[in-house]
Gaussian input, Z-matrix of N, CA and C with variables (Angstrom, degrees):
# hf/3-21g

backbone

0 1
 N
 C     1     B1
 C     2     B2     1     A1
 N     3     B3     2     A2     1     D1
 C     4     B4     3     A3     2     D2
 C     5     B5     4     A4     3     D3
 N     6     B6     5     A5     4     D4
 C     7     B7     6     A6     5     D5
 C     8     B8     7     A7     6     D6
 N     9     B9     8     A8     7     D7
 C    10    B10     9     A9     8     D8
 C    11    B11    10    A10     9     D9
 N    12    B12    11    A11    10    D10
 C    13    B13    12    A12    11    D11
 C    14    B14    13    A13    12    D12
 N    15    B15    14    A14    13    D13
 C    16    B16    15    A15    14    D14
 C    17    B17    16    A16    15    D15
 N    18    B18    17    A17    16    D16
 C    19    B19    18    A18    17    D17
 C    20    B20    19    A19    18    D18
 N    21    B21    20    A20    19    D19
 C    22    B22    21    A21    20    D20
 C    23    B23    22    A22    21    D21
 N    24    B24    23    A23    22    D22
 C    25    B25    24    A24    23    D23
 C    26    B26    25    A25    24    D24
 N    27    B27    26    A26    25    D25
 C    28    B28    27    A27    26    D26
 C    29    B29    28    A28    27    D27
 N    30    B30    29    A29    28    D28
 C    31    B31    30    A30    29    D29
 C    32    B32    31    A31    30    D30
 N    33    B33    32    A32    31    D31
 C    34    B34    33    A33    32    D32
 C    35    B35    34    A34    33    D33
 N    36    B36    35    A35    34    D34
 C    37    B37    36    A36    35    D35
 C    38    B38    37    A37    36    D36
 N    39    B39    38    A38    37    D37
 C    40    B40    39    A39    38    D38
 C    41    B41    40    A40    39    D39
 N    42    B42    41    A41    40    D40
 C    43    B43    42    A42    41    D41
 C    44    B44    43    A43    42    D42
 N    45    B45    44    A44    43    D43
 C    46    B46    45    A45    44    D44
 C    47    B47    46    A46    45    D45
 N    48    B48    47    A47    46    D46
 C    49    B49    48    A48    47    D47
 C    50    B50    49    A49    48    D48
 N    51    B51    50    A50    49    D49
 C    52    B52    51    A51    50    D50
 C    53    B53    52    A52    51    D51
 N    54    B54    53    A53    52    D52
 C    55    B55    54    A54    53    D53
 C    56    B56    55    A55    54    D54
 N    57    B57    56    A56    55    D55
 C    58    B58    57    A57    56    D56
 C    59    B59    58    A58    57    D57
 N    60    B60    59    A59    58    D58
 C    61    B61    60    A60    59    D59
 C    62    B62    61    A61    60    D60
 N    63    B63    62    A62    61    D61
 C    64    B64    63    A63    62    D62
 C    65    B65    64    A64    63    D63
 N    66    B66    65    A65    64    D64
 C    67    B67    66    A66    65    D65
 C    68    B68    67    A67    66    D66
 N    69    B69    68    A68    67    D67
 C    70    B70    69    A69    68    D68
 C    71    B71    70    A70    69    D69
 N    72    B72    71    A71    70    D70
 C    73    B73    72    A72    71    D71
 C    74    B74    73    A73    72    D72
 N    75    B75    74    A74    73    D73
 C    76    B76    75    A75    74    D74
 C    77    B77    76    A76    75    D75
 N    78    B78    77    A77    76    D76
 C    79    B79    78    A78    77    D77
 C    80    B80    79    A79    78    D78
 N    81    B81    80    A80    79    D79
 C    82    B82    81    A81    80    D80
 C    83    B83    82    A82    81    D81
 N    84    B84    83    A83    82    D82
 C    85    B85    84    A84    83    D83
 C    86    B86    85    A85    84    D84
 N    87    B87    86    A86    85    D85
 C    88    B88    87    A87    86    D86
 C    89    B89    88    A88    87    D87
 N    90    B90    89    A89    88    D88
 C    91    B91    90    A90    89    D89
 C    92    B92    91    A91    90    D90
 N    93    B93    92    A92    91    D91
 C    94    B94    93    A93    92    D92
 C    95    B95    94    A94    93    D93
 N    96    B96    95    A95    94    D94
 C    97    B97    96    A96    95    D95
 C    98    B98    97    A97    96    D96
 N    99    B99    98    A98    97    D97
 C   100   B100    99    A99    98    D98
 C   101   B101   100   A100    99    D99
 N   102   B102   101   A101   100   D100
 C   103   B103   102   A102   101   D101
 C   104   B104   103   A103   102   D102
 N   105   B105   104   A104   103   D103
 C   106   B106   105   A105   104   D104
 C   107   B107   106   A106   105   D105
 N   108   B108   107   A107   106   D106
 C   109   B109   108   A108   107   D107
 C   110   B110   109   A109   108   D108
 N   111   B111   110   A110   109   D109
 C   112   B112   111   A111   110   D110
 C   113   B113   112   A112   111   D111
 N   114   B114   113   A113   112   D112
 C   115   B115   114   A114   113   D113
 C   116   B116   115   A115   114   D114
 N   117   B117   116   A116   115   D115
 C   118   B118   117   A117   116   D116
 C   119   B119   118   A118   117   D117
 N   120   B120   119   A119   118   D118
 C   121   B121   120   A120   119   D119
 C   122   B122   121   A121   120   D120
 N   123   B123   122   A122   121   D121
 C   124   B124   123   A123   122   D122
 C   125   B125   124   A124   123   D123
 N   126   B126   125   A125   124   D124
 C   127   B127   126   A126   125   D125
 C   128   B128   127   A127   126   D126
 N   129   B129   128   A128   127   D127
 C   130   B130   129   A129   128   D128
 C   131   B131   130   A130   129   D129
 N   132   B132   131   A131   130   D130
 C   133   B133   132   A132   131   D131
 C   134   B134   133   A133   132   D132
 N   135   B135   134   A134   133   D133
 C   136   B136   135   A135   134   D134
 C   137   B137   136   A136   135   D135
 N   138   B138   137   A137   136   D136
 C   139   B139   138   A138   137   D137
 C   140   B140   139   A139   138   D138
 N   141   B141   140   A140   139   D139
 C   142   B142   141   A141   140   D140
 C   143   B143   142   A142   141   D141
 N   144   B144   143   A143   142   D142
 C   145   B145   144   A144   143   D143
 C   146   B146   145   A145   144   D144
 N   147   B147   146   A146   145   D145
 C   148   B148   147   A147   146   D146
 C   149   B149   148   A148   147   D147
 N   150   B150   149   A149   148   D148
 C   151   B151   150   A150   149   D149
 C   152   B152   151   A151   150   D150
 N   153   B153   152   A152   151   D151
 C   154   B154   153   A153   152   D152
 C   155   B155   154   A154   153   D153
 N   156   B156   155   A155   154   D154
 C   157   B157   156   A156   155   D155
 C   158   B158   157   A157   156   D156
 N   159   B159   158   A158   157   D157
 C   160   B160   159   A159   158   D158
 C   161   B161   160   A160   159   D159
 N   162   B162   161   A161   160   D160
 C   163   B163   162   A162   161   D161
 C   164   B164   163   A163   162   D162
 N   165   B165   164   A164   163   D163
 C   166   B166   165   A165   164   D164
 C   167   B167   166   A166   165   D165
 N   168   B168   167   A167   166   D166
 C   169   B169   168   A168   167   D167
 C   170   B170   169   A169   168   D168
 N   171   B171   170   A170   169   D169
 C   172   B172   171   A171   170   D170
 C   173   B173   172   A172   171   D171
 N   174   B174   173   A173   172   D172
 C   175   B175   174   A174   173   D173
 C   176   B176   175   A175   174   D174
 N   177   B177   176   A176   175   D175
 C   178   B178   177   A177   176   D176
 C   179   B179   178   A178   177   D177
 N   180   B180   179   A179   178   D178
 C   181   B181   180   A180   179   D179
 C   182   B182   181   A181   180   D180
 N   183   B183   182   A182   181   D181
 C   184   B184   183   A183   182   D182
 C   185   B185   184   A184   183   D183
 N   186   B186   185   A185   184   D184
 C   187   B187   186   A186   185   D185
 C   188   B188   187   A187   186   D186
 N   189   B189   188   A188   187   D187
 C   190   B190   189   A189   188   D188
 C   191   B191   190   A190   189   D189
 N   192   B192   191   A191   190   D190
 C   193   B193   192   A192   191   D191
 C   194   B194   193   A193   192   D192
 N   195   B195   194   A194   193   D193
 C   196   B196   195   A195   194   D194
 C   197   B197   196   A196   195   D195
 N   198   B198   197   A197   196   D196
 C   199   B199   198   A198   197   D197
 C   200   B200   199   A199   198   D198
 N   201   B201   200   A200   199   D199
 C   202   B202   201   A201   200   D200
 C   203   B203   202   A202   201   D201

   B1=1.4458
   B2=1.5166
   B3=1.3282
   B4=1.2605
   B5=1.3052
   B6=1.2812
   B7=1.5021
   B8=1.3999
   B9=1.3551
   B10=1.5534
   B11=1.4335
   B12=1.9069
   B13=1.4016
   B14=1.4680
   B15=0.8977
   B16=1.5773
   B17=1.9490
   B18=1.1546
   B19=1.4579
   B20=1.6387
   B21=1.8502
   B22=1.7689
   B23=1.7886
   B24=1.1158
   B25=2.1403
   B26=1.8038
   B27=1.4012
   B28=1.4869
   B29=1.6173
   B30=1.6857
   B31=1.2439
   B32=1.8474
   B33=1.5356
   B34=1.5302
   B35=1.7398
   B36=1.4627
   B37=1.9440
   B38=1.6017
   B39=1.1765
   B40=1.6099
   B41=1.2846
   B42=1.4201
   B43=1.6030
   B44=1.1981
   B45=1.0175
   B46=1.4623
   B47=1.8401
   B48=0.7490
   B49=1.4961
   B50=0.8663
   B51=1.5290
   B52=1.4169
   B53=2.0676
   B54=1.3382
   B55=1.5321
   B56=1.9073
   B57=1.7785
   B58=1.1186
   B59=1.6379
   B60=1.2237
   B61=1.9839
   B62=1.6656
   B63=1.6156
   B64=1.3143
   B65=1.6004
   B66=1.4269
   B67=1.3389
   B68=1.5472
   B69=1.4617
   B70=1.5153
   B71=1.2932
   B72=1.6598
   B73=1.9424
   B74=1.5158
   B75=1.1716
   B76=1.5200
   B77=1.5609
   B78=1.2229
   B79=1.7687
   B80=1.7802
   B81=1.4247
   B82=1.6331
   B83=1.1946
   B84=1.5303
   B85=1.5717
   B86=1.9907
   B87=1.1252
   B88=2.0009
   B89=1.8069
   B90=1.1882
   B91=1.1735
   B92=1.4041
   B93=1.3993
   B94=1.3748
   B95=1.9083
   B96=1.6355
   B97=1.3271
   B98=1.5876
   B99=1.5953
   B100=1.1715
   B101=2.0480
   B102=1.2318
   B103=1.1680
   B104=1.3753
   B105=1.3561
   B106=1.4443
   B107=1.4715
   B108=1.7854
   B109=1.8188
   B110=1.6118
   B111=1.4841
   B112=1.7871
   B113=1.7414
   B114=1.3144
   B115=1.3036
   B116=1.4869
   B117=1.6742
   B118=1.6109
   B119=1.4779
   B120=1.4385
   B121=1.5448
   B122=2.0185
   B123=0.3853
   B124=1.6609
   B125=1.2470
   B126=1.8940
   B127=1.4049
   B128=1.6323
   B129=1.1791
   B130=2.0211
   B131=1.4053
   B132=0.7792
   B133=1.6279
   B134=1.4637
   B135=1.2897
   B136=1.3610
   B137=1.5976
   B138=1.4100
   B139=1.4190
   B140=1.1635
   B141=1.4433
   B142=1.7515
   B143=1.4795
   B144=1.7956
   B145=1.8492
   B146=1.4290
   B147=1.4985
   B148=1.5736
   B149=1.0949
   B150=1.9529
   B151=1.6788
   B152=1.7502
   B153=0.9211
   B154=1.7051
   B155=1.2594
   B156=1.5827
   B157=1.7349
   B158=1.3253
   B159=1.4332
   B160=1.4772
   B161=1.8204
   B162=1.3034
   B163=1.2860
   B164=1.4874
   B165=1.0987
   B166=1.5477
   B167=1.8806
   B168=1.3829
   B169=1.0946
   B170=1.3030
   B171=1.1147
   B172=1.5622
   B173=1.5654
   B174=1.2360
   B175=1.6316
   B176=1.1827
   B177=1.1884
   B178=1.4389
   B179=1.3259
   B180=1.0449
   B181=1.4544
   B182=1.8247
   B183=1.8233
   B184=1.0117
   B185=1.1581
   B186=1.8210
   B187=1.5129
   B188=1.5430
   B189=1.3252
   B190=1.4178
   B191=1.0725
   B192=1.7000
   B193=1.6806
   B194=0.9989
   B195=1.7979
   B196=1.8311
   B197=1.8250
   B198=1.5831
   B199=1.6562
   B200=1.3989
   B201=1.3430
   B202=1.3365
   B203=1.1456
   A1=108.53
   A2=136.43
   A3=154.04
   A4=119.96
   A5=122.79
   A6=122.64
   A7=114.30
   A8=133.12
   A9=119.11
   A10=71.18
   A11=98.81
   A12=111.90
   A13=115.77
   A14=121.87
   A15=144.51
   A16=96.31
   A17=113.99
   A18=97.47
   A19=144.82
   A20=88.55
   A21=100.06
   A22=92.27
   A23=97.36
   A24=98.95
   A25=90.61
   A26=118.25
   A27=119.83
   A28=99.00
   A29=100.63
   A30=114.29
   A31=105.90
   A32=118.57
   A33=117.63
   A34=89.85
   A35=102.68
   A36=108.01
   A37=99.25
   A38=139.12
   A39=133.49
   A40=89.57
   A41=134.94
   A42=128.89
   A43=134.63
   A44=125.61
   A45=139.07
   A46=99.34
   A47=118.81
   A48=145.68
   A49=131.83
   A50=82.14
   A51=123.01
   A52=96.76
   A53=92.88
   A54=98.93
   A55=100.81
   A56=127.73
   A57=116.11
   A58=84.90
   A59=122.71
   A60=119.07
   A61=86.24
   A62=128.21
   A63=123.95
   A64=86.23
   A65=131.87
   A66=129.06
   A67=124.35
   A68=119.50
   A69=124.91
   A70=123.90
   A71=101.49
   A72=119.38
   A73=92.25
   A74=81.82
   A75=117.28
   A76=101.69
   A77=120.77
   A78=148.31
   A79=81.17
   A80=105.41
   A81=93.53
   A82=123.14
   A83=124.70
   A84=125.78
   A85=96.09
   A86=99.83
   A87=105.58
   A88=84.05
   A89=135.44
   A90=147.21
   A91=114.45
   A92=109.34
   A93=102.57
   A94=83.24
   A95=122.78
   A96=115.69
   A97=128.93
   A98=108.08
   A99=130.11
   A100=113.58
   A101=110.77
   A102=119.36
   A103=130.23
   A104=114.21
   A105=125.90
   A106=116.23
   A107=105.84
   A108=105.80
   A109=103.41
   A110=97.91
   A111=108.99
   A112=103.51
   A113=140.41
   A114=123.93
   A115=68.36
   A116=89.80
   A117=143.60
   A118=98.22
   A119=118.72
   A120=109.77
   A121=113.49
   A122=125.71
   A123=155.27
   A124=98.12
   A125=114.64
   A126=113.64
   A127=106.80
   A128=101.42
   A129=111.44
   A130=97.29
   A131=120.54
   A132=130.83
   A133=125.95
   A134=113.37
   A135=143.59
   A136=112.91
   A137=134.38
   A138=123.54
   A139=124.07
   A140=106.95
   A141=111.68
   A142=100.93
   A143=115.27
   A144=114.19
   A145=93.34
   A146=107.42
   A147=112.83
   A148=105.19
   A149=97.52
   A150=87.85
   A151=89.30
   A152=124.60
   A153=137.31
   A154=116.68
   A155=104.06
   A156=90.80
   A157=109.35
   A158=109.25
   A159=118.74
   A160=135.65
   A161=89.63
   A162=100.00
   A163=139.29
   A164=123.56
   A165=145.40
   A166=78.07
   A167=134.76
   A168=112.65
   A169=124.77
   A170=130.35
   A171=142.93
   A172=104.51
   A173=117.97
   A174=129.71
   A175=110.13
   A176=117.85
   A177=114.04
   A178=101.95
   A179=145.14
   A180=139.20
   A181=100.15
   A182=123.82
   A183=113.62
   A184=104.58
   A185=113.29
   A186=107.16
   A187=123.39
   A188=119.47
   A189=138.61
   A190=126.00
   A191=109.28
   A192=117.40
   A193=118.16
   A194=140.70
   A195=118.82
   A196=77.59
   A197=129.46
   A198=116.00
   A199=110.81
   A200=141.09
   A201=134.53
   A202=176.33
   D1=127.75
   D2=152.27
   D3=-51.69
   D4=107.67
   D5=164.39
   D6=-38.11
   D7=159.40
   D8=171.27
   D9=-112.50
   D10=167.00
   D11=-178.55
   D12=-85.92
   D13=163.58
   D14=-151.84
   D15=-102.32
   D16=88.67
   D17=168.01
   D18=-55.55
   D19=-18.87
   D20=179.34
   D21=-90.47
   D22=-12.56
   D23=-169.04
   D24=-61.99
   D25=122.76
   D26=178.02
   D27=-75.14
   D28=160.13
   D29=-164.99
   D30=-66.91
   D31=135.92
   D32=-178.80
   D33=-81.90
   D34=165.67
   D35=165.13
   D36=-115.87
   D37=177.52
   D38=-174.62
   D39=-132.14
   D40=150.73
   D41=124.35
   D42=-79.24
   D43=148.29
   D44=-160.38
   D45=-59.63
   D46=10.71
   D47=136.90
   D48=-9.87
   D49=-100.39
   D50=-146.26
   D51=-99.12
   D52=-37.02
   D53=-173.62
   D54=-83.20
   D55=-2.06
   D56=-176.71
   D57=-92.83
   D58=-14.56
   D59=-166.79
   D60=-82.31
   D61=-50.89
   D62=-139.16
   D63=-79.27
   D64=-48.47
   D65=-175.47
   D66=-77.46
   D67=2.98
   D68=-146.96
   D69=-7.04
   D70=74.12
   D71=161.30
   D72=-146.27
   D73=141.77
   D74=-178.22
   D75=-71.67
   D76=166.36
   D77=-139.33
   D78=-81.42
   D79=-89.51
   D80=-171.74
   D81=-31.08
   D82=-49.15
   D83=-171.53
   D84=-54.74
   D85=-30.43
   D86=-158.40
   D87=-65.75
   D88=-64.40
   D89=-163.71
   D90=-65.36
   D91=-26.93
   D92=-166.39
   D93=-78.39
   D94=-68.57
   D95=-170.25
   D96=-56.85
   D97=-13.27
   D98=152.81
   D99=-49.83
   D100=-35.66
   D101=167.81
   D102=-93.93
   D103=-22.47
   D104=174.29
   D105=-84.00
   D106=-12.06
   D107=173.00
   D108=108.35
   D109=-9.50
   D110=-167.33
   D111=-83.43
   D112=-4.97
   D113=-171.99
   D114=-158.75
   D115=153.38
   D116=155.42
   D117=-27.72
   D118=127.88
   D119=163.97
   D120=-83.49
   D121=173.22
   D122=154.49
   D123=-47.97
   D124=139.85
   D125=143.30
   D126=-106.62
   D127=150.42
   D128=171.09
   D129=-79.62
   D130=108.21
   D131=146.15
   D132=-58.82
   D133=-47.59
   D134=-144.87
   D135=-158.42
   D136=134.99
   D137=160.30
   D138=-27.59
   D139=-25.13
   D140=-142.60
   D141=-127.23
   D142=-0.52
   D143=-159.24
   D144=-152.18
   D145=129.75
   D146=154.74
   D147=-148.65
   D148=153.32
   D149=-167.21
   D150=-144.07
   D151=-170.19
   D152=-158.04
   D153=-125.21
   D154=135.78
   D155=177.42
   D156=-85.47
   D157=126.81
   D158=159.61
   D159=-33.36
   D160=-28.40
   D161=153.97
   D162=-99.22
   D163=8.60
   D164=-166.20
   D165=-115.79
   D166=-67.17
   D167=-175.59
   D168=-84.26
   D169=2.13
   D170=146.52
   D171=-35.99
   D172=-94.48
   D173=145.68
   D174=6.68
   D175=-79.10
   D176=-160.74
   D177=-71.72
   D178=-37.01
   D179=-167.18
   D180=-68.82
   D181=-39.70
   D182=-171.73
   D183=-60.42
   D184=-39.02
   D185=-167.50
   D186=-65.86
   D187=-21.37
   D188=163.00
   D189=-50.50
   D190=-52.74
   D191=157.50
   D192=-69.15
   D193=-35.19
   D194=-160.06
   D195=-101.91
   D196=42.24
   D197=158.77
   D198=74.00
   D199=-11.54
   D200=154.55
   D201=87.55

């Protein structure tokens, strides 16, 4: 069973991490569909850091499983 999300629960950020463990594809594959319109973009935090909403890739993973 799936938790539903928590609306007062503040938004999590992922690292490219954590979201290459939650999706198992590696960094190029993330970038390439990141460019094709197919995955969640990145927020910049930092020059140097971007990270993902946990819920933007939540989503996408359901949409991956119920076909899409």
């Amino acid at each position: 069973m799936t938790a539903e999300p928590d609306a007062a629960q503040p938004e999590r950020l992922l690292r490219l991490a954590e979201v290459r463990h939650r999706v198992g594809l590696g960094k190029t594959m993330i970038y390439a569909m990141i460019g094709d319109g197919r995955f969640p973009k990145p927020y910049k935090i930092t020059a140097a850091a971007a990270r993902w909403s946990e819920r933007e890739v939540e989503a996408w993973i359901e949409r991956v499983v119920r076909g899409n």
